[in-house]
N, C-alpha and C positions, 0 to 999 in steps of 0.2 A: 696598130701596135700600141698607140700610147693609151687607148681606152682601155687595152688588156692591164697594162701599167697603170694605170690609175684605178680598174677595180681590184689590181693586187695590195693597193694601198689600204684602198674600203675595208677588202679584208682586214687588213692589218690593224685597225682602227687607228688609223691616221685622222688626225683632227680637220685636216686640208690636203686631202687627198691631189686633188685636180693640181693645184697651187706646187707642191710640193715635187709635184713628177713634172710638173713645169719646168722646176727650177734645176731639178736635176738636169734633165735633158737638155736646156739653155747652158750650161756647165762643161756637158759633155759636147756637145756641138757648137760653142763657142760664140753664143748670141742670145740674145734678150729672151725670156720666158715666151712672148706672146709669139715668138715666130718661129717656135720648134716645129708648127704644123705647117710650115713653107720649106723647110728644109729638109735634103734628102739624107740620109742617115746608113752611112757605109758597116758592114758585119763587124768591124773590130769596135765600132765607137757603141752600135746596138749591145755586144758581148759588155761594156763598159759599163753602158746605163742599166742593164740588168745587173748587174754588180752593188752598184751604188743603192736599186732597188731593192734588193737583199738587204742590204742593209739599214733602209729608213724600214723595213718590216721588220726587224730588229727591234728597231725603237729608237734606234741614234738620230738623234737631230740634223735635219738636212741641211742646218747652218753649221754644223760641225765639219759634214759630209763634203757639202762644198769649200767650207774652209772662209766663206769672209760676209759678211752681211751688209747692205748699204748704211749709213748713217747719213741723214744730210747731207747726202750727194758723195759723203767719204766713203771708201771702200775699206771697211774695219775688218783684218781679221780674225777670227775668233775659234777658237779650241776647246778642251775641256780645261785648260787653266782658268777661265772666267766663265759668267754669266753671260749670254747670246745678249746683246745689245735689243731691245724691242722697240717697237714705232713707239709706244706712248710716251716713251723716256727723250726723243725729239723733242714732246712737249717742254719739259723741263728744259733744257735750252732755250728754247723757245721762250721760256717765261721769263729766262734770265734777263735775255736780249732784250725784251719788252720795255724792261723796268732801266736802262741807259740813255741816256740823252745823248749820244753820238756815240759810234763802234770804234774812232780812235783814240777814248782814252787808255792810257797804263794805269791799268791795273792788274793788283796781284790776289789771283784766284788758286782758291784749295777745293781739288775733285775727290771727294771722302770716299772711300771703297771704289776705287777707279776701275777696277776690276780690268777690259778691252783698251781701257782710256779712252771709249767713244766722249762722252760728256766733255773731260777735259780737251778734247782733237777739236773738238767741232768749236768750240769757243774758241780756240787758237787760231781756227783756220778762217774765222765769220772776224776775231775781234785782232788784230794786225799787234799792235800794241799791247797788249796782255802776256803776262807769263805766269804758266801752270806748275802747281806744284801738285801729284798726282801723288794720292798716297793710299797704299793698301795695307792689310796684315800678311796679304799671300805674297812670298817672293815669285812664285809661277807667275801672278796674277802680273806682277808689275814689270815682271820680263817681255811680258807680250804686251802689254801696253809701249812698253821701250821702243817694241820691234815695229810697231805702228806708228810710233814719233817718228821713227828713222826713217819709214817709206811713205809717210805722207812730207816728207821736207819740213819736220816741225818741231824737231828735236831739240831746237837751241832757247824757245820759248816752254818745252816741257820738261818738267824735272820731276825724276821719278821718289819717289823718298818711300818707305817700308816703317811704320807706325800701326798702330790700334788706333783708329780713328786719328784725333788730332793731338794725342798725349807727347807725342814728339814735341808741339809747343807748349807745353804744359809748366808750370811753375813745382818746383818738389819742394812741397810745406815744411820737410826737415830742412832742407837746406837753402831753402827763399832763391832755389838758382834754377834757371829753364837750363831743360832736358841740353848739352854741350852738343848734342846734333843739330840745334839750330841756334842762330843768331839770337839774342834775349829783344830786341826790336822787331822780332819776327810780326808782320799784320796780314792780314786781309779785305780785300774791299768786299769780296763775295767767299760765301762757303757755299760748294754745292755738289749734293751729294743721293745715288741712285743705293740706299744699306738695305741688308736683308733688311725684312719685315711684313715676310709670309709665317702664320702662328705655327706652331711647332706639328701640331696636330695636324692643319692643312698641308704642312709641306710633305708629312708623311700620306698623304692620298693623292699629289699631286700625280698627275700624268706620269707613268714611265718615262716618255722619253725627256721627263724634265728630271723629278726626284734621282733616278739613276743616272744619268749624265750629266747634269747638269751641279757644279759645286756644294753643297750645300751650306757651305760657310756665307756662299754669297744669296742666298735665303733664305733660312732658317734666324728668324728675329725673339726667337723664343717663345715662353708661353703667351704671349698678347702682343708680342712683334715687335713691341720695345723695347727690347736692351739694348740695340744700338743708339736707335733716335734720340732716349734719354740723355746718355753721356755725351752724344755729338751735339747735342741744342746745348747745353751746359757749357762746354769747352767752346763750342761756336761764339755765345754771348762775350767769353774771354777773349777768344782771336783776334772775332773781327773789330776794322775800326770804326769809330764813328760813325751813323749813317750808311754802314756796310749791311747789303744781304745775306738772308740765308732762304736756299733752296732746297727742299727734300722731296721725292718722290716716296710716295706711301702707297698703302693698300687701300682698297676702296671703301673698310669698313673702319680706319681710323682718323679722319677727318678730324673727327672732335676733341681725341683725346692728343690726336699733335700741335691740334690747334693751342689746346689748353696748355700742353708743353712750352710752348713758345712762350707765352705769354706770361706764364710761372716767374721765365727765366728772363722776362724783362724785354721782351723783342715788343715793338709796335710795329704800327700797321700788316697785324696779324690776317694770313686771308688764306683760304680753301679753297685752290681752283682745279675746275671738274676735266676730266676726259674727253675726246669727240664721243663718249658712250652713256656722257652723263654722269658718269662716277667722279666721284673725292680720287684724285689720284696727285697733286699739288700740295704744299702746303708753303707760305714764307711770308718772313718777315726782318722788320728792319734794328738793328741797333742802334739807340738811341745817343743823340750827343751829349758830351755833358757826363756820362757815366762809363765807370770802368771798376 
């Protein structure tokens, strides 16, 4: 049965045919992908997974379908209100973590386009002392982030705020006064942040079952994929403090030109770190002390 299932996938031009009817049927039988082929599978739960396989030949995302994706070890769920959480974005955590000299200092971190709030959960959940300020432009976006602070027990260090990037702490030149939604001593040790910055063009040839289900607010980076990255490296240099990080996940063909961003806007120890695939998929750097 599941080979018939998995060439109905092929047909369908499923990207990961095998993987995917895996995971449905792990889903549907209530255990890990690799052991669907040890488990016996009763008429109502088979009627089920043919259901579900209807509809990944659709084109719907089977992280939609099943409703939650892992994140470092977190179980994030995820809808059409945000962006499916992906392994390379791990990295970025991962890079954060890297650049700490112990996981119990307090610090205060900002998750730019939070979208699931995977980024900002899993720092919450690795770093004990930390509190997240998760901020998106989509209120869906940041509803379901909320609803993953609440079932992962992490609620009281994540705070959800609804902003365009980070103009919430921004200064209004007419008025020399920060935005009255935050505190005018508002800082940051770290900014880090997964923003569109697929080109407008590619996201229109993207896969179905991304382009069509998937947000496009939280891909679509415009003509060269920089409208976000520009305005958030800029305000970023503002936020953060002293000797505070900045983390972005980019696309594989802008390495140079975010690199060059950074640095414009005064970041040192600028650096481009790659993928498990080889690719520019990293980008960060430090704000310097001394200047503001």
């Amino acid at each position: 049965m599941f080979n018939t299932l998995e060439e109905r996938l092929v047909a369908a031009g499923n990207s990961n045919p095998k993987r995917s009817m895996e995971e449905l049927a792990a889903h549907v039988l209530g255990c890990k992908p690799l052991e669907v082929y040890f488990r016996k599978i009763t008429p109502e739960q088979e009627a089920e997974l043919n259901a579900l396989i209807a509809r990944t030949e659709s084109g719907e995302p089977t992280q939609y379908i099943i409703g939650h994706v892992d994140f470092r070890g977190l179980e994030i769920a995820c809808d059409p209100r945000a962006l499916i959480p992906r392994p390379e974005t791990e990295l970025l955590v991962e890079e954060v973590l890297s650049k700490l000299e112990t996981r119990n200092l307090k610090l205060e971190i900002a998750d730019v386009c939070t979208g699931t709030g995977c980024i900002g959960l899993a720092l919450a959940h690795e770093l004990p002392n930390a509190q997240i300020t998760a901020i998106d432009i989509s209120p869906a976006a940041l509803a379901l982030a909320k609803e993953n602070a609440e079932r992962l027990g992490l609620s009281d260090r994540f705070q959800c705020l609804e902003s365009d990037l980070l103009s919430a702490f921004m200064v209004d030149a007419a008025s020399c006064r920060v935005d009255q939604r935050q505190d005018a001593s508002a800082a940051f040790d770290i900014v880090v942040s997964n923003p569109p910055y697929i080109f407008s063009k590619v996201w229109k040839n993207l896969e179905p079952c991304v382009r069509d289900h998937e947000p496009q607010l939280a891909l679509d980076g415009g003509q060269d994929g920089m409208d976000l990255i520009r305005p958030l490296v800029k305000q970023s240099a503002r936020v953060l403090k002293p000797g505070g990080g900045l983390f972005l996940e980019i696309g594989h063909d802008q390495g140079q030109a975010v690199f060059q961003c950074l640095e414009n806007s005064g970041f040192q120890n600028v650096r481009v770190i790659k993928d498990y695939a080889g690719l520019d998929r990293i980008v960060s750097g430090t704000r310097p002390f001394g200047v503001r």
